[in-house]
C-alpha positions as CSV (number, residue, x, y, z in Angstrom):
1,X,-11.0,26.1,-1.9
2,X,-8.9,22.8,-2.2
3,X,-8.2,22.9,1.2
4,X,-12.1,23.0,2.5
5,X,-12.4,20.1,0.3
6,X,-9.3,18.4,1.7
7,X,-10.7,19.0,5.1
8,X,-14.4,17.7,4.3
9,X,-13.1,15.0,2.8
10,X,-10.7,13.7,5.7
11,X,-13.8,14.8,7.9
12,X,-15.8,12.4,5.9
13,X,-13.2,9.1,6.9
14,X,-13.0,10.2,10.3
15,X,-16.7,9.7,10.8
16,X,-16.4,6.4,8.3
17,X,-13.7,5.5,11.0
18,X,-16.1,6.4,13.9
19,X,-18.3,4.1,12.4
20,X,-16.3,1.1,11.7
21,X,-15.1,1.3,15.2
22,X,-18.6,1.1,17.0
23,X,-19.8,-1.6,14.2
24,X,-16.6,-3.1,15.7
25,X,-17.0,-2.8,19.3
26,X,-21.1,-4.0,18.9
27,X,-20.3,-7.2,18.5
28,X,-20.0,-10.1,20.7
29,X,-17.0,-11.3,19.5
30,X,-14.9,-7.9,18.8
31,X,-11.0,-8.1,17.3
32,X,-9.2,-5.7,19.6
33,X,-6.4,-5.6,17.5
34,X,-9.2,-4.5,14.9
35,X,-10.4,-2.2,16.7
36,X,-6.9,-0.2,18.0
37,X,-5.5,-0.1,14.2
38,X,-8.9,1.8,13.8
39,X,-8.2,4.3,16.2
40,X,-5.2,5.0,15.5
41,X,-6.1,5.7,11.9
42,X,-8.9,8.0,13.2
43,X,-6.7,9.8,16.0
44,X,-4.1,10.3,12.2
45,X,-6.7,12.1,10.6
46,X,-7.9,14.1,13.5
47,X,-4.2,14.9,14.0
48,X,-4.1,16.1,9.9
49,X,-7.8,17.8,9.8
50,X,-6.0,19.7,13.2
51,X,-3.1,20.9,11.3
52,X,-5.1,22.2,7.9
53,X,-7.9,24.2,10.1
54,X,-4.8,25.6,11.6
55,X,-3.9,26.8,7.9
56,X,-7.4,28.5,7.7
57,X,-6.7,30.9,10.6
C-alpha cells in the first residue's frame, strides 16, 4: 500500500510540474532557464514513478 501512495503522490508533482511548465512557457516573457530546471525535475520523477511501477510487476 505505501508504495501506491508513493506513486500517486510523485504522480501528483509530475502533473504540478506539467503545469508550472506550460504556465511558464504561456507567457510573453518566459525564463528558459526556468523552464529547463522544470523539466528536468519532471523527467526525475517520471524516471522514479518508472522504477516503483517496475516494483509492482
Amino acid at each position: 500500500m505505501a508504495l501506491d501512495a508513493r506513486i500517486r503522490e510523485l504522480g501528483n508533482r509530475h502533473q504540478n510540474l506539467e503545469r508550472k511548465i506550460e504556465e511558464e512557457i504561456s507567457h510573453p516573457a518566459a525564463d528558459d532557464l526556468m523552464i529547463k530546471e522544470l523539466k528536468r525535475q519532471k523527467l526525475r520523477l517520471k524516471e522514479q514513478l518508472e522504477s516503483l511501477r517496475g516494483q509492482l510487476h
